[in-house]
C-alpha positions as CSV (number, residue, x, y, z in Angstrom):
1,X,163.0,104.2,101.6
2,X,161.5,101.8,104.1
3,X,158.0,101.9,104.8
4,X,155.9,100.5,107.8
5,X,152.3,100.0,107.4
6,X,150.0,99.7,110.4
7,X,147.1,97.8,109.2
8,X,145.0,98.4,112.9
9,X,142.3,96.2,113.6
10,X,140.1,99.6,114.0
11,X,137.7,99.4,117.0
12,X,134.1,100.8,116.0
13,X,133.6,104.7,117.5
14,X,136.5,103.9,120.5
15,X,139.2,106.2,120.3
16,X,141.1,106.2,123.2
17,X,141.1,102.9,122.3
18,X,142.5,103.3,119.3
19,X,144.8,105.6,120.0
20,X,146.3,103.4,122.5
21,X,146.6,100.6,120.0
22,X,148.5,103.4,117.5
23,X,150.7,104.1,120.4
24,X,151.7,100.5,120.4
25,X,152.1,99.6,117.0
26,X,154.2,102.4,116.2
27,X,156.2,101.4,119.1
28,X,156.8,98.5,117.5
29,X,157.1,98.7,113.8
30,X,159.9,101.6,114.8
31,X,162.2,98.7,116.2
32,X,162.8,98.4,112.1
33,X,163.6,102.2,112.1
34,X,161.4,103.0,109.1
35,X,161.4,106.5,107.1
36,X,157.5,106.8,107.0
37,X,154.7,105.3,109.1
38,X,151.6,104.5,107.2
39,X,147.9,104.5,108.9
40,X,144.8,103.3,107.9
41,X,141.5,105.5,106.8
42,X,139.4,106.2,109.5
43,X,141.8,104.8,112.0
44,X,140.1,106.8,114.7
45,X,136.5,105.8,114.8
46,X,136.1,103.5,111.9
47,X,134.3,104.1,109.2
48,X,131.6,105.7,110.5
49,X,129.9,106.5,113.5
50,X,126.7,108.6,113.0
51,X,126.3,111.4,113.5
52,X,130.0,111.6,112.5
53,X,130.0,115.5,114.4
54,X,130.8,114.6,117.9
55,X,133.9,112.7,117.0
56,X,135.2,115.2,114.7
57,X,137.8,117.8,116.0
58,X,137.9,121.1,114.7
59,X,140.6,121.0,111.9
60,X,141.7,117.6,113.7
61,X,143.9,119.9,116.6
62,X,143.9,116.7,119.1
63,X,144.9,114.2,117.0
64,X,147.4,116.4,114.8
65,X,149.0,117.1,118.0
66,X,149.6,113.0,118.8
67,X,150.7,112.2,115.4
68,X,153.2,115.5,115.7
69,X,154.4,114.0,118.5
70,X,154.7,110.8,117.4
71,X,157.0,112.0,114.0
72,X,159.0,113.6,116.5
73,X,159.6,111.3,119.0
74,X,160.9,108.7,116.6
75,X,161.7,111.1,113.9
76,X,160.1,109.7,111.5
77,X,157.8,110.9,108.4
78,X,153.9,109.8,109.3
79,X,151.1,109.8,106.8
80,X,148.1,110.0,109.4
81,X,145.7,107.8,107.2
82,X,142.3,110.1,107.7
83,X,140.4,110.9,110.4
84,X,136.9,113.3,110.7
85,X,138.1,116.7,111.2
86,X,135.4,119.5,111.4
87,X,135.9,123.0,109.1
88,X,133.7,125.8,110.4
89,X,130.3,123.3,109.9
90,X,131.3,120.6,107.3
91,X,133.4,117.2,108.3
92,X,136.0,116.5,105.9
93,X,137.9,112.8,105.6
94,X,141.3,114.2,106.3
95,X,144.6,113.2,106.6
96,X,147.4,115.0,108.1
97,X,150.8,114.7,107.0
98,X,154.1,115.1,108.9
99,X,158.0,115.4,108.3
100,X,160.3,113.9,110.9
101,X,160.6,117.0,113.1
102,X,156.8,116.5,113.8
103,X,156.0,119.2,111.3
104,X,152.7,119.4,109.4
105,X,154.0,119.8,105.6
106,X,150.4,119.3,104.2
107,X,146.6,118.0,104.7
108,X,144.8,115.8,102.1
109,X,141.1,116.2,102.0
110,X,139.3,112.7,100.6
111,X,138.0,113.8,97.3
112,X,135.0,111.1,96.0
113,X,132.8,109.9,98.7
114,X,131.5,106.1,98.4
115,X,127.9,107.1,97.5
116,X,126.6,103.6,97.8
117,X,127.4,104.0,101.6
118,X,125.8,107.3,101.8
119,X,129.4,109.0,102.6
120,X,128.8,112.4,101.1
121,X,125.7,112.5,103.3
122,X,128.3,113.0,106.7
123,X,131.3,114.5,105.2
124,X,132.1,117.0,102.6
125,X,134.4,116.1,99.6
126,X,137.8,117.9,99.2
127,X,138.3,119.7,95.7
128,X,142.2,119.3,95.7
129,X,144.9,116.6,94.7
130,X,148.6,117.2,96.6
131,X,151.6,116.4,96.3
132,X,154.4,116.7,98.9
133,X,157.9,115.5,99.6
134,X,159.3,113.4,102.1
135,X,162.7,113.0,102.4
136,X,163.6,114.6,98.9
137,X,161.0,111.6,97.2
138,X,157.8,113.5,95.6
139,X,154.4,111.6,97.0
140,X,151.1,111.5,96.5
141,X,148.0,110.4,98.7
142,X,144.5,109.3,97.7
143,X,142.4,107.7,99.9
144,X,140.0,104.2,99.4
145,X,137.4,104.9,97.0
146,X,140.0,108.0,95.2
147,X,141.6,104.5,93.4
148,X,138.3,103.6,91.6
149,X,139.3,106.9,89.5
150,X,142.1,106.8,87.4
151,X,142.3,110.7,86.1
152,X,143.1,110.7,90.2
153,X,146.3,109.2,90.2
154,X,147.3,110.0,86.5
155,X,147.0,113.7,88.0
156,X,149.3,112.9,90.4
157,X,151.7,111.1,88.3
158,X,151.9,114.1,85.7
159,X,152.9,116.4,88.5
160,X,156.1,114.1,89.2
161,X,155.3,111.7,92.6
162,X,157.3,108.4,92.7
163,X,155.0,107.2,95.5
164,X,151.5,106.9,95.7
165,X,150.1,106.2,99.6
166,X,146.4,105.1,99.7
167,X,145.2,104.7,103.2
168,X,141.7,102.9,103.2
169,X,138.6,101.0,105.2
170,X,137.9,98.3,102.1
171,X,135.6,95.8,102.4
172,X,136.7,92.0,101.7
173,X,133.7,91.3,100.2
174,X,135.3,93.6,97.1
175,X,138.9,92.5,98.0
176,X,139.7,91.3,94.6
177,X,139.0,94.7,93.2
178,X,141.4,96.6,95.8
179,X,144.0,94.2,94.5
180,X,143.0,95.0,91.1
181,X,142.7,98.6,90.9
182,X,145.8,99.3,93.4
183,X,147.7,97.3,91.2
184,X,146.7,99.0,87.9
185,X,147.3,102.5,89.7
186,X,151.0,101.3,90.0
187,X,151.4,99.9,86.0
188,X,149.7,102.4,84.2
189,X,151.8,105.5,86.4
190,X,154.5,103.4,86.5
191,X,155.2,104.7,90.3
192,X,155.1,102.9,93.6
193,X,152.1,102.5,95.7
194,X,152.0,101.3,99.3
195,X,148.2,101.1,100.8
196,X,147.2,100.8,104.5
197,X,143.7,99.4,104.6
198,X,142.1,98.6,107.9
199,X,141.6,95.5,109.4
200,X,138.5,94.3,111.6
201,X,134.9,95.5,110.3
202,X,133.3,98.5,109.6
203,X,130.3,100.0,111.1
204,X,127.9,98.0,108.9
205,X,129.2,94.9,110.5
206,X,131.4,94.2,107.3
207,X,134.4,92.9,107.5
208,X,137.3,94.8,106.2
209,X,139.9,92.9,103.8
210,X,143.2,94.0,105.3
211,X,145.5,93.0,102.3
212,X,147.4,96.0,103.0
213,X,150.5,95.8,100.1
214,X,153.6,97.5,98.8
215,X,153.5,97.5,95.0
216,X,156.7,98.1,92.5
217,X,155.7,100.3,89.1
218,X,155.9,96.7,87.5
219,X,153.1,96.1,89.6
220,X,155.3,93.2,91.5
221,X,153.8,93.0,95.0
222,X,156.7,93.4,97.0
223,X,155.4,92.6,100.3
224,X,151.6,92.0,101.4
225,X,149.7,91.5,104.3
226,X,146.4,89.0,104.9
227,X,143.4,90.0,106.5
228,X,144.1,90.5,110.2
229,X,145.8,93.4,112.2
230,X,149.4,93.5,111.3
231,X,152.9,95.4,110.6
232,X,153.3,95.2,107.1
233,X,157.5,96.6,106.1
234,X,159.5,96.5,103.3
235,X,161.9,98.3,101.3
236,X,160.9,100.6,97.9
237,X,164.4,100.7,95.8
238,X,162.8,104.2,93.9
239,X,165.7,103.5,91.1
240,X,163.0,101.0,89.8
241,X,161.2,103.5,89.1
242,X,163.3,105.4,86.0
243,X,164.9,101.7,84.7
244,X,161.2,100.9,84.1
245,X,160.4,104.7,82.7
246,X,163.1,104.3,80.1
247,X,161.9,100.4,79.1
248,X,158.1,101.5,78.4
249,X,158.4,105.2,78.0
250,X,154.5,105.6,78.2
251,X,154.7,109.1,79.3
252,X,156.6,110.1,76.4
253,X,153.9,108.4,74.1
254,X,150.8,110.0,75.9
255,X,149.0,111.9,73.0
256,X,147.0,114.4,75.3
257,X,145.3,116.0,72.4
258,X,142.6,112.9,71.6
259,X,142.3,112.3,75.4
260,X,139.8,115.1,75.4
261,X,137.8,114.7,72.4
262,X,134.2,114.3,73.4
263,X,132.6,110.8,71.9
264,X,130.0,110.8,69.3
């Protein structure tokens, strides 16, 4: 499966601007013909204008409608990193999800909100982990601050995904722990991970660490980007994934049962 990741140099609460940039990168990284397009979090506005209300769509209908269009004018699958969408009152961190025909197979709604940042103060967490299928490979999609918890993507790997996406707005001031963590999501489920995190800085003036990275269940970093806007592409060979499965079998030694003692 090849992937293209379009780590955007995000420009703060602009999105025409944004959108036009999107136009343009996917114009470009489709010259490779990838299967899947991968976008950042927060691509739209950055992470965050306040009040985050005015630049959320109700359940994201504008912006579902460009990246349809975009999946089906290069038929190709595209995982829409996130943007604000608005549910009845509450804005979610969503991302939309869509097969090569343009199709919407499935919305991801960002589960733990960076607290330090006040995030659960503008948007409303989701209470659901997916999965979905692109191209007959089982996925998975958590988004930034979801990789700081490990029962996240564990969940996901116990349902069967092969590849984990993690779209994200990560500051470089905590750059070696997105390398960390994204690594050790790959070991310990022994899948693939491919991350899209933004380029530019966030609304605090912080400057985001880019290092956007496809990562084999060895956790070999199979291709990786630096810190400034770029296409990152590469290749995921997914019969990595059960040669390494078979050498270190650690879901056949999993012993559930003590997992959920409670400590002394």
């Amino acid at each position: 499966m090849e992937v293209a990741v379009l780590q955007m140099q995000v420009a703060f609460g602009q999105p025409e601007k944004n959108t036009a940039k999107l136009h343009r990168l996917a114009a470009q990284a489709m010259e490779q013909q990838p299967d899947v397009l991968l976008l950042p979090e927060l691509w739209l506005t950055g992470f965050y204008p306040r009040p985050i209300h005015p630049y959320a769509a109700s359940n994201g209908q504008k912006t579902c409608a460009l990246l349809s269009a975009l999946a089906q004018k290069y038929q190709v699958n595209v995982i829409g990193g996130t943007i604000p969408s608005l549910l009845g009152d509450k804005v979610f961190n969503t991302s939309y999800i869509f097969n090569r025909q343009g199709q919407l197979i499935t919305t991801y709604q960002k589960t733990h909100l960076f607290s330090p940042s006040g995030e659960g103060e503008d948007f409303t967490a989701g209470n659901n982990l997916i999965t979905f299928t692109l191209d007959g490979v089982k996925c998975g999609i958590l988004v930034c601050y979801d990789v700081r918890f490990p029962e996240a993507s564990r969940q996901l790997a116990l349902e069967g995904i092969s590849l984990l996406f993690i779209p994200a707005a990560w500051p470089l001031k905590r750059l070696t722990h997105w390398q960390a963590l994204t690594r050790a999501r790959a070991i310990e489920n022994q899948l693939f991970v491919v991350t899209c995190n933004a380029a530019g800085t966030d609304g605090g003036g912080q400057k985001l660490a880019g290092h956007s990275a496809i990562i084999d269940p060895w956790g070999e970093i199979l291709a990786e980007a630096g810190a400034e806007e770029t296409i990152l592409q590469g290749n995921i060979q997914l019969a990595i994934q059960s040669q390494i499965r078979e050498t270190i079998n650690v879901f056949a030694d999993r012993r559930p049962s003590i997992y959920k003692k409670t400590p002394n």
